[in-house]
C-alpha positions as CSV (number, residue, x, y, z in Angstrom):
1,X,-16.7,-5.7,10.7
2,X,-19.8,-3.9,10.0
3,X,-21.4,-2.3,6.8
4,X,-20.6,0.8,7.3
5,X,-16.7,0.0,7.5
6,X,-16.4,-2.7,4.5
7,X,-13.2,-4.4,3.3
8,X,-11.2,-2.6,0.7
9,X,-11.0,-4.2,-2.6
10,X,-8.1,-5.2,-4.2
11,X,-7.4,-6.0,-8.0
12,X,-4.6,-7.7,-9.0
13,X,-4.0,-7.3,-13.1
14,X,-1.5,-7.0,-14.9
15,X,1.5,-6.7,-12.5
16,X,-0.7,-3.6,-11.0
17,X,-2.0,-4.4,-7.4
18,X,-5.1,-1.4,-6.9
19,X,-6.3,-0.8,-3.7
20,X,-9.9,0.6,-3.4
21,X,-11.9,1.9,-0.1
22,X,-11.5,1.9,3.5
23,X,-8.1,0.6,5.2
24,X,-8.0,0.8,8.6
25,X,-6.8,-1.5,11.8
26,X,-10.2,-3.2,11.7
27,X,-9.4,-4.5,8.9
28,X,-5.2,-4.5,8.6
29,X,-4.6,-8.3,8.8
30,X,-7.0,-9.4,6.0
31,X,-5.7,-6.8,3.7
32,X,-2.1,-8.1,4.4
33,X,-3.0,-12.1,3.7
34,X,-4.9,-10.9,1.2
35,X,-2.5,-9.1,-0.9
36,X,0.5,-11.3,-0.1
37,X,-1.9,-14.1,-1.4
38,X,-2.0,-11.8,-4.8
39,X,2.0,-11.0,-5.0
40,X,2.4,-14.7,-4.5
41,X,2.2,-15.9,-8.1
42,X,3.5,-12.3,-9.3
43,X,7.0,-11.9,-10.6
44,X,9.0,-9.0,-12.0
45,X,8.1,-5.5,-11.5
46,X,4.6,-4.9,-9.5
47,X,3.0,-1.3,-8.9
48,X,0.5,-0.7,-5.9
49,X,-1.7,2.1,-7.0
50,X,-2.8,3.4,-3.2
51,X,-4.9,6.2,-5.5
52,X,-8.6,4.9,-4.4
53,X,-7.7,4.4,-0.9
54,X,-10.0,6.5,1.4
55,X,-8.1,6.2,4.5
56,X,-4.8,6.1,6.0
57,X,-3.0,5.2,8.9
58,X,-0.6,3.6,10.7
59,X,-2.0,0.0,10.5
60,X,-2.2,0.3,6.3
61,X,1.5,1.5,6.6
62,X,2.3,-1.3,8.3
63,X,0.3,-3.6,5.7
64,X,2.7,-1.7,2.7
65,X,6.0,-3.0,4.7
66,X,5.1,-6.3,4.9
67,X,4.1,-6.4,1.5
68,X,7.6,-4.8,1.1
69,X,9.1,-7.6,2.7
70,X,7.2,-9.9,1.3
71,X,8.2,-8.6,-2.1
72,X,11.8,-8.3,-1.4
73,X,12.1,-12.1,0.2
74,X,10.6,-13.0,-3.6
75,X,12.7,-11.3,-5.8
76,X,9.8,-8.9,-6.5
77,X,10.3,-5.2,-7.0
78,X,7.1,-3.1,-5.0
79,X,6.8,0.3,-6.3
80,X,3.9,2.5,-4.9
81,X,2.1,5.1,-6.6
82,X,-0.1,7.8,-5.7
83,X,0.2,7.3,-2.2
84,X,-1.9,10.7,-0.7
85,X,-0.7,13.5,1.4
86,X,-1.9,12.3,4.9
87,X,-0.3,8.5,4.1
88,X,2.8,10.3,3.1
89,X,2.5,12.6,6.4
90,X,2.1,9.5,8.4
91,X,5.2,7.8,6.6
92,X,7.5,11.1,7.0
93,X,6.3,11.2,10.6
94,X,7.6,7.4,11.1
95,X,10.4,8.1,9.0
96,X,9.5,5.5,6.8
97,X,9.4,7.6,3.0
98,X,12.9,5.4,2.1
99,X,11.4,2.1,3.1
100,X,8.6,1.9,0.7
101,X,10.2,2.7,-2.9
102,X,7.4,5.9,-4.4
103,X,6.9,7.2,-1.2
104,X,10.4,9.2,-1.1
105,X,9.7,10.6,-5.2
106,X,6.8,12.9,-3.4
107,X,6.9,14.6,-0.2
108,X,3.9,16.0,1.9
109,X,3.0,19.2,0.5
110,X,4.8,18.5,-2.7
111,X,2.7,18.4,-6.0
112,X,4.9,15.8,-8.2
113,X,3.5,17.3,-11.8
């Protein structure tokens, strides 16, 4: 990993998990550990706010369903917000809009307000 492509920072408060920068493959299997390390000690209802994220692709769609899963195997409930229009063109593409609860409310193109 070099300077140029840092790791995205993640803030766990509050039941709100906030992703901020860069997430791409480089950088896909830290994120994952290091978010499920965050849901861990959550409980209840927990909102990923995917509003700072300056990338998207098919690695950090990946990283939200295993978060999903490892949400689900805890009794947790994973809702996503502000998720971007080419993440949710990438998760219509894969079919995936129904598998990560925030993604279906908005579709590509769609303004929700």
């Amino acid at each position: 990993m070099s300077a140029s492509n840092p790791q995205p920072t993640l803030n766990f408060s509050d039941n709100n998990l906030t992703i901020d920068g860069e997430a791409d493959a480089m950088v896909a299997a830290d994120l994952r550990q290091r978010g499920e390390a965050l849901l861990a000690g959550a409980k209840g209802d927990i909102t990923v706010d995917l509003a700072k994220l300056t990338s998207a692709s098919s690695s950090l769609l990946s990283v939200l369903l295993c978060w999903q899963r490892f949400a689900r195997e805890r009794a947790l409930n994973l809702r996503y917000e502000h998720p971007g229009e080419r993440l949710l063109a990438l998760a219509a593409l894969a079919n995936l809009n129904d598998a990560l609860p925030g993604f279906s409310a908005v579709r590509p193109g769609v303004n929700p307000d």
